[in-house]
C-alpha positions in Angstrom: 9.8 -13.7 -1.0 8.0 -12.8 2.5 7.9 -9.1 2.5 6.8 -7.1 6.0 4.7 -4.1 5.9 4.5 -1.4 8.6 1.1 -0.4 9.4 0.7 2.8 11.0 2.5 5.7 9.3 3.4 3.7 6.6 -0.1 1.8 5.2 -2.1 4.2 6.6 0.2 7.2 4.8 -1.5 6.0 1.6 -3.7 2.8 1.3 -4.5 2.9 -2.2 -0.9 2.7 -2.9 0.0 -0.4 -0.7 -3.6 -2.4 -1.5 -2.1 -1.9 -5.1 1.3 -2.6 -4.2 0.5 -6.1 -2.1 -2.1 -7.2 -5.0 0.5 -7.2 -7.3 2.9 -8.3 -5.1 0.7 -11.5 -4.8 0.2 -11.8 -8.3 4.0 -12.2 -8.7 3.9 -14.7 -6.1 5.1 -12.7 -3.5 3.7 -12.7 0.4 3.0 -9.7 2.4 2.1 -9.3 6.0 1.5 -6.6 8.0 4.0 -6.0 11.1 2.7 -4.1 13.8 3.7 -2.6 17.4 0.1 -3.0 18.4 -0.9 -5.1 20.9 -3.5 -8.0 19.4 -5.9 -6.4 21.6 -5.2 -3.5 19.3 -6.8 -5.1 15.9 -6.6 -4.0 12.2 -9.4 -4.7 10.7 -10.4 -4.7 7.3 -7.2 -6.1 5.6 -7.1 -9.5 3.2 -3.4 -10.6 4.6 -1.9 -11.6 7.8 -1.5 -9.2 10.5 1.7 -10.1 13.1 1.3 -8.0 16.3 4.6 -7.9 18.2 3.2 -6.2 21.3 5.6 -3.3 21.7 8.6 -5.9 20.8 11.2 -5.1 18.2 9.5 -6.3 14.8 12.5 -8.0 12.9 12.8 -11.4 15.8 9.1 -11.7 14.9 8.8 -13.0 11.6 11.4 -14.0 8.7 10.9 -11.2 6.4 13.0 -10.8 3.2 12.6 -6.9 3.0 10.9 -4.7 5.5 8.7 -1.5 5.0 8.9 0.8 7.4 8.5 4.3 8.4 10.2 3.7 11.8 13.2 1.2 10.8 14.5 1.9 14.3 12.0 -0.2 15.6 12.6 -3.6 13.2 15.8 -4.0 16.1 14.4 -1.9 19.2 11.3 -2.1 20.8 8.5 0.5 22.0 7.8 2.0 25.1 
């Protein structure tokens, strides 16, 4: 199962949780990427899994994600300003 993972307000509300979270994840045989609003010239840095930057777009046309983990679910179908 592909699972997408906000970054901003959602990994970066508690780390330690999700590093836990997506190593087990993995374990199980699971995959987990991050989903981002940030522009690729925007980087996040310092992560072991894919990072998918949809540059303002709404996240949910970007990748094929089973679930999605998200602070702001609005923006899985809208985009950003």
């Amino acid at each position: 199962m592909l699972i997408a993972l906000d970054y901003d307000g959602t990994y970066t509300a508690d780390p330690e949780l999700w590093d836990f979270f997506i190593a087990k994840a993995k374990e199980l045989g699971h995959e987990v990427k991050i989903a981002t609003m940030r522009f690729p010239s925007e980087p996040i840095e310092g992560l072991d899994i894919e990072v998918v930057y949809t540059s303002r777009q709404a996240k949910y046309g970007c990748m094929p994600a089973q679930i999605w983990i998200d602070d702001m679910p609005q923006f899985l179908f809208q985009g950003g300003a």
